[in-house]
GUKE-547863 format. One record per atom (N, C-alpha, C): chain; residue in one letter; x, y, z. Coordinates in steps of 0.2 Angstrom, whole numbers. Layout:
BEGIN
+------+------+-------+-------+-------+
: unit : code :    xx :    yy :    zz :
+------+------+-------+-------+-------+
:    A :    A :     X :     Y :     Z :
...
+------+------+-------+-------+-------+
END
This chain:
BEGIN
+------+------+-------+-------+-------+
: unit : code :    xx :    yy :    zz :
+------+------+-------+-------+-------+
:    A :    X :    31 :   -94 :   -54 :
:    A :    X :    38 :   -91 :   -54 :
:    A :    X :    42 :   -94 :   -59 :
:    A :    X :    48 :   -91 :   -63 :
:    A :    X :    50 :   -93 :   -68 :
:    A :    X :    57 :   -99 :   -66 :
:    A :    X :    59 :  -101 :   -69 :
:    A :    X :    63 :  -106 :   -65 :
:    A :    X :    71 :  -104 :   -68 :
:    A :    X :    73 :  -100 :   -68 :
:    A :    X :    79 :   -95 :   -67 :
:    A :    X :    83 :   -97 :   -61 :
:    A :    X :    89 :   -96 :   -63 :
:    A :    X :    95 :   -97 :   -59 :
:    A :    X :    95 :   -91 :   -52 :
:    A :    X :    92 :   -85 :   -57 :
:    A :    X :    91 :   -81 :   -53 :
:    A :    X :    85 :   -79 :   -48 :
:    A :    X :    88 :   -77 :   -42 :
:    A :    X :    82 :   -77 :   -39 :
:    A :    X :    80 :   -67 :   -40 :
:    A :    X :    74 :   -67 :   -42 :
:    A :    X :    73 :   -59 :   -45 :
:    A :    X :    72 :   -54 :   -40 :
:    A :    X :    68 :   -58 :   -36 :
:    A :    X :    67 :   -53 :   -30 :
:    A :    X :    73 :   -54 :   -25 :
:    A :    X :    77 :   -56 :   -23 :
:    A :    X :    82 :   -57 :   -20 :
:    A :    X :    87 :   -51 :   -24 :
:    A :    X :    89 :   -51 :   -30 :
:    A :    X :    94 :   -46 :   -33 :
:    A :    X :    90 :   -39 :   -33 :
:    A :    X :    82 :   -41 :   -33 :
:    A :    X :    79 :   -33 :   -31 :
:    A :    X :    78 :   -28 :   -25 :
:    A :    X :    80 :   -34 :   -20 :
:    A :    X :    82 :   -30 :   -16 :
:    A :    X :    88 :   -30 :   -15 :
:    A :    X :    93 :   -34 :   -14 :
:    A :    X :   100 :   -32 :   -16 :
:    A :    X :   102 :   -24 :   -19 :
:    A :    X :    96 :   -21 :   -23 :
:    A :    X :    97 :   -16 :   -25 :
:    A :    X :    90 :   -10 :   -24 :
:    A :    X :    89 :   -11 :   -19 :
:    A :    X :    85 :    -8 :   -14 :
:    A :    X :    77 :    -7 :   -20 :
:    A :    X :    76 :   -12 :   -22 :
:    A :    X :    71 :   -10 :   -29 :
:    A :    X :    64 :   -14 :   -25 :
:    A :    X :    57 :   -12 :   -26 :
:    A :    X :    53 :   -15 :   -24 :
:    A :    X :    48 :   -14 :   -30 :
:    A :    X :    47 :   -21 :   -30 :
:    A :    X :    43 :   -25 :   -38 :
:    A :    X :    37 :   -28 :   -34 :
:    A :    X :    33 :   -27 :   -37 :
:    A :    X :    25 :   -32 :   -37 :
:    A :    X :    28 :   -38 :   -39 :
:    A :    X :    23 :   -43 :   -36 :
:    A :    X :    23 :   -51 :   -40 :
:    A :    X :    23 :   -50 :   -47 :
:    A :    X :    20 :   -46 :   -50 :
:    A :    X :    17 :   -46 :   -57 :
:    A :    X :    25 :   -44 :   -63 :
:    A :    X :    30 :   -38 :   -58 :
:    A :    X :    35 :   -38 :   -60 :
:    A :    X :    41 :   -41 :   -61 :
:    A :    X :    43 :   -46 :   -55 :
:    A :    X :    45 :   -50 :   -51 :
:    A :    X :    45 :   -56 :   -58 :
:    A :    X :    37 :   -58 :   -58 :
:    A :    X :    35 :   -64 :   -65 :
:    A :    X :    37 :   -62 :   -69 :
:    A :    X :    38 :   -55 :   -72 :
:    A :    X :    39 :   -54 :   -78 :
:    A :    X :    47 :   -53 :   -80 :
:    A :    X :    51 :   -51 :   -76 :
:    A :    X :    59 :   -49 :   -75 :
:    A :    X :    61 :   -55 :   -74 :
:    A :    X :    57 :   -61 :   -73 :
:    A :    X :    59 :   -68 :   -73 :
:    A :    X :    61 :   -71 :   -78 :
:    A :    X :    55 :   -68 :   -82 :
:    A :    X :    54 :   -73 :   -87 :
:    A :    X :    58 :   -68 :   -94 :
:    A :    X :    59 :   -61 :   -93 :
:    A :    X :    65 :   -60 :   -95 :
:    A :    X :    70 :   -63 :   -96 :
:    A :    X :    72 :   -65 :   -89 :
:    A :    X :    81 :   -65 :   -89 :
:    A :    X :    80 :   -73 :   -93 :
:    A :    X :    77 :   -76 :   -92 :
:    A :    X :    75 :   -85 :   -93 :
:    A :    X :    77 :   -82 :  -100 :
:    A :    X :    73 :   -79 :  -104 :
:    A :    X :    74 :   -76 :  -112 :
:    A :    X :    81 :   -76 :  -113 :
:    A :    X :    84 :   -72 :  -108 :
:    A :    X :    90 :   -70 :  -112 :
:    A :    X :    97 :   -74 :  -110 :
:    A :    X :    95 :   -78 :  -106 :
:    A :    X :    99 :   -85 :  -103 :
:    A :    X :    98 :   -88 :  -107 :
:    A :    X :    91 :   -88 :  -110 :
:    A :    X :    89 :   -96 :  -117 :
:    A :    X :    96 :   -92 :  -122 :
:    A :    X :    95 :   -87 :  -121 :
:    A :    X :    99 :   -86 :  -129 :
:    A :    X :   104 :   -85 :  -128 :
:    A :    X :   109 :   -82 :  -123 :
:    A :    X :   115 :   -84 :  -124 :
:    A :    X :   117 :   -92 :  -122 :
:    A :    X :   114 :   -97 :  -119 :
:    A :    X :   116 :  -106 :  -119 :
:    A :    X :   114 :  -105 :  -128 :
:    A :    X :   110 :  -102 :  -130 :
:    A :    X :   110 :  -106 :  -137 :
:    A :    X :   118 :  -104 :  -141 :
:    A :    X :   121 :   -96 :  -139 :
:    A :    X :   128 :   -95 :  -142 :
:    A :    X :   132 :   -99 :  -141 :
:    A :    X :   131 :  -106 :  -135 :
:    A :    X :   135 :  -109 :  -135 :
:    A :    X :   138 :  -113 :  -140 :
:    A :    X :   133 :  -114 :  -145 :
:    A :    X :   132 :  -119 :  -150 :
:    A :    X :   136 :  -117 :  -156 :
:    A :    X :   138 :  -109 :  -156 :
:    A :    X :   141 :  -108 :  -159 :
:    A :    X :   151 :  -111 :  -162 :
:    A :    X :   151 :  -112 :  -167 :
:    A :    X :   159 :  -114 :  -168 :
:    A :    X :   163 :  -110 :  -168 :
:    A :    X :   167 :  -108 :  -166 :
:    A :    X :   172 :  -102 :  -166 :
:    A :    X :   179 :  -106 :  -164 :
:    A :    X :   180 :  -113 :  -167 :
:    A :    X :   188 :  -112 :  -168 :
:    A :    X :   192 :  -111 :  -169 :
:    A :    X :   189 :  -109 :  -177 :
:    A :    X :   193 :  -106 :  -184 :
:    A :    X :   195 :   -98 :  -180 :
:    A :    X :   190 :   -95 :  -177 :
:    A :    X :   190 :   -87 :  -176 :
:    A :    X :   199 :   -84 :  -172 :
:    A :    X :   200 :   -81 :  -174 :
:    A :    X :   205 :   -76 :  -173 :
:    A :    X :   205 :   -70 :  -170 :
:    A :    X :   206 :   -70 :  -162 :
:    A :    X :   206 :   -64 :  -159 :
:    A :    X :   209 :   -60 :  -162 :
:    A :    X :   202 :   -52 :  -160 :
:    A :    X :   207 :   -46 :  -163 :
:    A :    X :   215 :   -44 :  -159 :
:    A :    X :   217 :   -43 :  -164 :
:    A :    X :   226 :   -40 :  -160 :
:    A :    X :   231 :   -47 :  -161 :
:    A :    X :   228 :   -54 :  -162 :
:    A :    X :   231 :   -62 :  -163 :
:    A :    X :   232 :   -63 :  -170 :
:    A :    X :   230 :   -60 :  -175 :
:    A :    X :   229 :   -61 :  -182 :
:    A :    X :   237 :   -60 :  -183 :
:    A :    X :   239 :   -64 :  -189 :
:    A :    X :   243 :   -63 :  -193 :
:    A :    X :   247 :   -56 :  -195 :
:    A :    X :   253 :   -52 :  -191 :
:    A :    X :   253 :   -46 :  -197 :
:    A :    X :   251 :   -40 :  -193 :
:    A :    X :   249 :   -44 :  -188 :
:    A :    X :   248 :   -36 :  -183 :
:    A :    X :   252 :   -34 :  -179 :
:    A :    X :   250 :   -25 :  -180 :
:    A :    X :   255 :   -20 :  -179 :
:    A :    X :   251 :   -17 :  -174 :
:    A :    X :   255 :   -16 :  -167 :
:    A :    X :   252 :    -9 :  -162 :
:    A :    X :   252 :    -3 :  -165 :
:    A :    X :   247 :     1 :  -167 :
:    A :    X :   243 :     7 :  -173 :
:    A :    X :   245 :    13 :  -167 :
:    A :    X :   248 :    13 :  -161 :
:    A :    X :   249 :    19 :  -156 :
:    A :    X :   252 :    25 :  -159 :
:    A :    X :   251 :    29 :  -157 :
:    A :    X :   256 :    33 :  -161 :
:    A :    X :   261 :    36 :  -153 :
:    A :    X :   266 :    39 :  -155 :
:    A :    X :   273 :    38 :  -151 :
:    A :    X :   269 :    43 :  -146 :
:    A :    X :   272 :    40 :  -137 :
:    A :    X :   270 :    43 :  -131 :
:    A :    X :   275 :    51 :  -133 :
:    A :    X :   275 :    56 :  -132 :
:    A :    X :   280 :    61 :  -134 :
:    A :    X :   277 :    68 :  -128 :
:    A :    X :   283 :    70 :  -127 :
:    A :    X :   281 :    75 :  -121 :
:    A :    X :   278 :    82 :  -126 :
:    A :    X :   275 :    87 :  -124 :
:    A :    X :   272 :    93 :  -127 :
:    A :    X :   276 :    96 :  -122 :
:    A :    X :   275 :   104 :  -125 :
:    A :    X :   276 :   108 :  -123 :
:    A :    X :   270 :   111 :  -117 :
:    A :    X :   271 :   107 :  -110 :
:    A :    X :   265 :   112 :  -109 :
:    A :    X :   262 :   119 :  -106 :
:    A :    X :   256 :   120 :  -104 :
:    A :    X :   252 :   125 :  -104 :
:    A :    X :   256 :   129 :   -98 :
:    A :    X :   255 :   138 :   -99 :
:    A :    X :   254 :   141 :   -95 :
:    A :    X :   250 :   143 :   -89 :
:    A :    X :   250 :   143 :   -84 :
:    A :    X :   245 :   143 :   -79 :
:    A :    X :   238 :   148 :   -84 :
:    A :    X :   243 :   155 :   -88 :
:    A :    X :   237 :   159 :   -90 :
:    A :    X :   234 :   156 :   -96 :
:    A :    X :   239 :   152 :  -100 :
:    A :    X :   235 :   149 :  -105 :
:    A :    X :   230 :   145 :  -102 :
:    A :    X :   232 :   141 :   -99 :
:    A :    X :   225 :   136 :   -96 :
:    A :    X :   219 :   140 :   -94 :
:    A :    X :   220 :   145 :   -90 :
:    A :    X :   214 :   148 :   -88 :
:    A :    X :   210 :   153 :   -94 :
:    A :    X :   215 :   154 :  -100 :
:    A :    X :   211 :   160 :  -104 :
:    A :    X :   203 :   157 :  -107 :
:    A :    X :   201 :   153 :  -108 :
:    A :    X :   195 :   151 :  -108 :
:    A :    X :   189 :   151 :  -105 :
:    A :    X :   192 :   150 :   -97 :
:    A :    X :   189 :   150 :   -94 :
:    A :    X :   181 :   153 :   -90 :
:    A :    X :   179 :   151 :   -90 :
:    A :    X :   173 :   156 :   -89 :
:    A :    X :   171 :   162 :   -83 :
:    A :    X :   175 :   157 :   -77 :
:    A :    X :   176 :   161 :   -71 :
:    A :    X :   184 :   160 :   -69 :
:    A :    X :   186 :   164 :   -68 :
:    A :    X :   193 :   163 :   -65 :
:    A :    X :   194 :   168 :   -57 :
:    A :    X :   198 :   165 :   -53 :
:    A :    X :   202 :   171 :   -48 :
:    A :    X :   208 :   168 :   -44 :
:    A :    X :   211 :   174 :   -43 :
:    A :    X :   219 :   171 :   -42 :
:    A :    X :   223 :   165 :   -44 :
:    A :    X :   223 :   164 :   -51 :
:    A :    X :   223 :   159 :   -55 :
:    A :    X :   221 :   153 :   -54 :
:    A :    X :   213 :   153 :   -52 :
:    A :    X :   210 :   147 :   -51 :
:    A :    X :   204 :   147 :   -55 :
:    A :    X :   202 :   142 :   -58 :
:    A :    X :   195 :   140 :   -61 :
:    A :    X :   189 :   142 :   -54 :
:    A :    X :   183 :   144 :   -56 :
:    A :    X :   179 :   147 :   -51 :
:    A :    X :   173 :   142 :   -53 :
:    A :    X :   171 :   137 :   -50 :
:    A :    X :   165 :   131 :   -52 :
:    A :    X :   158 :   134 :   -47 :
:    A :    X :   155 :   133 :   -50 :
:    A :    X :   147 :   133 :   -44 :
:    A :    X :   147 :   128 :   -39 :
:    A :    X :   148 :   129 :   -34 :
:    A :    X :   148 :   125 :   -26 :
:    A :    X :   140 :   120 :   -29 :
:    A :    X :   142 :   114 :   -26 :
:    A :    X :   141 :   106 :   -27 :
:    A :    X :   135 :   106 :   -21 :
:    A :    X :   140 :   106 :   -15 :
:    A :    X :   139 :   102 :   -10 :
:    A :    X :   137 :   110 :    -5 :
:    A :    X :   133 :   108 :     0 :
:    A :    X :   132 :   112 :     5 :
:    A :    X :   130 :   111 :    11 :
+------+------+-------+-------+-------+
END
């Protein structure tokens, strides 16, 4: 068993998944992988770095909230593929 923080079959069934031991070893020894490699991003130096939007000179790029003109019930529905009595007609879902 890999020596992970995680416990794999424990989060596998958390989510109703059922793994062989073979699996189990293997999704272990993944996560061990990708937990080695982000402890190693810790190593990285990022003091100098600058959030985006915290930089020097920056401007909210939004363009202005502004109301439209909106739609007529027949404008919205003229595309439509099925309409009746001014409603969109969908293929029933659920039964």
């Amino acid at each position: 068993m890999p020596t992970v923080g995680i416990d794999v079959a424990y989060v596998a069934g958390l989510a109703r998944l059922r793994l062989s031991p073979e699996e189990i070893e293997t999704f272990g020894n993944q996560l061990e992988q990708v937990l080695a490699y982000v402890k190693k991003l810790e190593e990285v130096d990022v003091q100098d770095v600058v959030l985006a939007g915290e930089e020097k000179g920056f401007q909210n790029r939004l363009r202005l909230d502004l109301a439209l003109p909106e739609l007529s019930p027949n404008e919205a529905l003229e595309n439509a593929p099925q309409q009746r009595g001014g409603l969109f007609l969908v293929p029933r879902i659920i039964e």
